[in-house]
C-alpha angles and dihedrals in degrees: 000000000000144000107315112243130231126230117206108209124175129201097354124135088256104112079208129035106246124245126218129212105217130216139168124252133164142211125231113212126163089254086060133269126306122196129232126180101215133196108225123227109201117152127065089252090052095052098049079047101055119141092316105146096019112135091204147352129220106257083238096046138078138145124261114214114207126210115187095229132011109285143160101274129198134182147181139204091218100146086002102136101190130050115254144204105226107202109189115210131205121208102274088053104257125141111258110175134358123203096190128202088011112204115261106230088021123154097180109120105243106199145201089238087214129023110301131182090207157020133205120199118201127171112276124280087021097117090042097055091043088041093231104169128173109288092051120121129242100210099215140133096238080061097043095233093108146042 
C-alpha cells in the first residue's frame, strides 16, 4: 500500500479532515482489464466523508468504499462536486449494480439495489467508455480475486 492521502474538506461537521490509504485494483470486463488507483474509505468516518468537495478526480483514479460484511448500501451525492459512476460489488467481487453519471448536489438515495460489500466510485461516463456491466469482475483482495 502506498502514501495516505489527505482530504481537504472545508466547513463540514469532521473536526479533522479524513486520509486515505491508497491501493490498485482492476476491473475485468470482456473487452480486457483496466487499472484504477483508488483511495479506501474504511471506517465509518471515511465513508460519510467520500469524495464529497473534490473539484476533480484522475480519469484512472476513484475511491473504494469497504463494508465489513454484504449489506444493503445507499449513497448520495450530497457535496459531492463531480458526477460519479457508483459501481456496487458482491462478495465475490462481481459487479452487482451500476448507477452510472450520478448528480452532483444530489440528495436522491442511489442504492445497491441487493446486499453489497463495496462501492466503487469513478468519474462519470467512465463505465460506459470502458464498457464495465454488471457481471464484470473487480480483481481485489477483499474480494479474494487478487494478491
Amino acid at each position: 500500500m502506498a502514501a495516505l492521502a489527505l482530504t481537504l474538506v472545508a466547513g463540514t461537521a469532521w473536526a479533522q479532515p479524513q486520509t486515505f490509504e491508497r491501493d490498485q485494483l482492476a476491473i475485468e470486463t470482456t473487452g480486457g482489464g483496466q487499472q484504477f488507483a483508488v483511495e479506501l474509505a474504511v471506517t465509518s468516518e471515511q465513508r460519510a466523508q467520500g469524495l464529497m468537495y473534490r473539484q476533480r478526480m484522475p480519469a484512472d483514479a476513484g475511491m473504494l468504499f469497504l463494508y465489513p460484511a454484504a449489506r444493503p448500501v445507499s449513497m448520495w451525492m450530497k457535496n459531492t462536486l463531480i458526477p460519479l459512476d457508483m459501481l456496487f460489488i458482491g462478495d465475490d467481487g462481481r459487479i452487482l449494480h451500476i448507477a452510472e453519471r450520478t448528480i452532483p448536489g444530489s440528495t436522491a438515495t442511489i442504492s445497491s439495489m441487493q446486499p453489497a460489500r463495496a462501492v466503487l466510485e469513478l468519474n462519470g461516463g467512465t463505465a460506459a467508455r470502458l464498457k464495465i456491466q454488471v457481471g464484470d469482475r473487480v480483481l481485489y483482495r477483499t474480494f479474494g480475486t487478487a494478491d
